[in-house]
C-alpha angles and dihedrals in degrees: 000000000000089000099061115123112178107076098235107035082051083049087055086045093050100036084056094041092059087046098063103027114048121070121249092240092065090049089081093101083236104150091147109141085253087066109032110112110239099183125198143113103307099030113128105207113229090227155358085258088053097055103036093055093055093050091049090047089049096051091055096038093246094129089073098017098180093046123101126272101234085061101049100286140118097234094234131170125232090260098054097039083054091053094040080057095050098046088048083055087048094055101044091236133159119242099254095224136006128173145128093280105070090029094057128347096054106049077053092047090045089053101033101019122104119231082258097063094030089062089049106043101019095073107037090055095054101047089047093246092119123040118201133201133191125266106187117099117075130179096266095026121057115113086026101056095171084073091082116149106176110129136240124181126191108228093177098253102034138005135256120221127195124169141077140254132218131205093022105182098222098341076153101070107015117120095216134002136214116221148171120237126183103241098180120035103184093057127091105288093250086048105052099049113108120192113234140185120219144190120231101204082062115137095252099037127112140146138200125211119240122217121227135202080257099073099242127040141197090210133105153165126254126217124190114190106177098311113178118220133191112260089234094069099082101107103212132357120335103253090017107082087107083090098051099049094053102052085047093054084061086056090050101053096040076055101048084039099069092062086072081063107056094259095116111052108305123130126222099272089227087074092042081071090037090069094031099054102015079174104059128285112238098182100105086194093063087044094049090048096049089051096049090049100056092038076056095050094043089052090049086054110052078044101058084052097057088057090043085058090043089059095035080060092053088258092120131209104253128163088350090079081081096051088056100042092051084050098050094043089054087046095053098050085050101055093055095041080053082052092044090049090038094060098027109185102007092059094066083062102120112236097012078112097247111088096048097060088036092060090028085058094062093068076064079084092056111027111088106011121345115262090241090053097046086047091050093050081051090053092043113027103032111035091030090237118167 
């Protein structure tokens, strides 16, 4: 199937592929955060389906479709990853991993690793053996991200890390973070940032869940005592993961920028009133709403495909990541506040699985980048305004 050269004929092979291969139970279009399959060392399938999906896609390099092949991936083309997509869509499927780690550190450790680290981490992550989380926002530095102080000491033969982390998506049950830590404390802020990769089962790390409005939360604090860490973990240059995390930050809001689509999660908002009103809806209002928001959501995605073909050309994304992830995250929060107005009262009714995404989905505004900053690089960095 992989082989395949010719796009529909590779579309037959794939259809078929999915048909045989993934389970029933996994053909229910859930991709709601309950059901989405982590992976890592500690992750507890919620079934045999589940399980047995994500080894079939690994095997074949489905999990990471566009990486190469050597590091866990199939190889494929833009082309073909768009029509492995569409056939997953097709066929109602799950994604059969998602995490962190395909989303953000490896596209930096593609570009910055060195074959060393690309062997160790690569592989893991594709085939859901190692699960990842964030290490960026700190207390005092959260917006301005440059204003890291975490610190990293060189001991010689490994370093020394002290400091703590804020907003940390799933700390608690990652296997392993990537964080930066401020290496040289007398350079320019942008200059003396390295870029490391940590264990979290190192003696000195602990975390500690925050609790959302929501009533449940992913995120976390972070908490460095004195963890020693190899001297080969820093991704990039020392004093040079400016340039990592930045080129990562691009990764994270296309990514948070597909929840403004439906990907993930989120149900065509024509069947949302099809529940709702199984007898027909006559507010036109309601209608016209339901019908602006998915013409919305269909615009952001083909969108999001033609800068996905821009980067796959070697164009880049660039600034325009925030332009995306400020869309998705409006788009988002509209869609729960249409639910919310489709089912009115019934929808404030804790636990009927309405209310808790609606007020989750305001943290959209802050995580990854606040609304205000990604409109001022817009502003800035896009349209050239002073």
């Amino acid at each position: 199937m992989i082989g395949i050269e010719e796009p529909e004929a590779f579309r037959f092979a794939v259809r078929a592929w999915i048909a045989e291969n993934c389970p029933a139970e996994m053909r229910d279009g859930d991709h709601s955060p309950a059901h989405i399959c982590w992976g890592g060392r500690n992750w507890v399938f919620e079934s045999q389906a589940q399980q047995l999906w994500l080894e079939r896609a690994s095997a074949v390099g489905l999990t990471v479709p566009t990486w190469p092949r050597e590091y866990g991936g199939a190889g494929l083309d833009r082309t073909r990853e768009k029509i492995y997509r569409e056939e997953l869509e097709r066929a109602n499927a799950r994604l059969p991993l998602q995490s962190f780690g395909i989303w953000m550190l490896g596209p930096a450790l593609l570009r910055f690793g060195t074959p060393e680290q690309k062997r160790a981490y690569l592989p893991p992550i594709a085939q859901g053996k190692m699960r990842w989380c964030q290490g960026y926002s700190e207390p005092g530095a959260g917006s301005d991200l440059a204003s890291v102080q975490t610190k990293c000491d060189d001991q010689g033969d490994h370093w020394r890390v002290n400091g703590q982390k804020i907003w940390t998506s799933y700390a608690d049950k990652a296997d392993a973070i990537f964080a930066l830590v401020r290496t040289d404390k007398h350079a320019p802020k942008h200059k003396g940032i390295s870029f490391l990769l940590v264990d979290m089962a190192s003696d000195g790390v602990s975390t500690k869940p925050i609790r959302l409005i929501s009533g449940s939360s992913p995120f976390c604090e972070t908490f460095f005592d004195d963890v020693q860490v190899p001297k080969d973990r820093v991704v990039g240059e020392v004093n040079g993961g400016w340039d990592v995390a930045k080129y990562l930050l691009t990764h994270e809001r296309e990514m948070i920028s597909g929840g403004g689509t439906g990907v993930s999660g989120g149900r065509a908002l024509g069947a949302v009133l099809a529940d709702a009103y199984p007898d027909g809806l006559a507010d036109q209002t309601l209608r016209n709403r339901a019908v602006e928001t998915e013409i919305d959501a269909l615009a952001i995605s083909l969108t999001l495909d033609r800068y996905k073909d821009q980067s796959s050309a070697g164009q880049g994304v660039g600034h325009a990541s925030a332009m995306l992830k400020y869309l998705g995250t409006e788009l988002n929060k509209s869609r729960h506040e249409f639910i919310m107005s489709a089912y009115g009262s019934n929808a404030l009714e804790w636990g009927a699985g309405f209310a808790e995404p609606w007020l989750r989905s305001k943290a959209n505004s802050i995580e990854g980048g606040t609304s205000e900053v990604m409109l001022s690089i817009i502003a800035r960095r896009v349209l050239d305004l002073r």
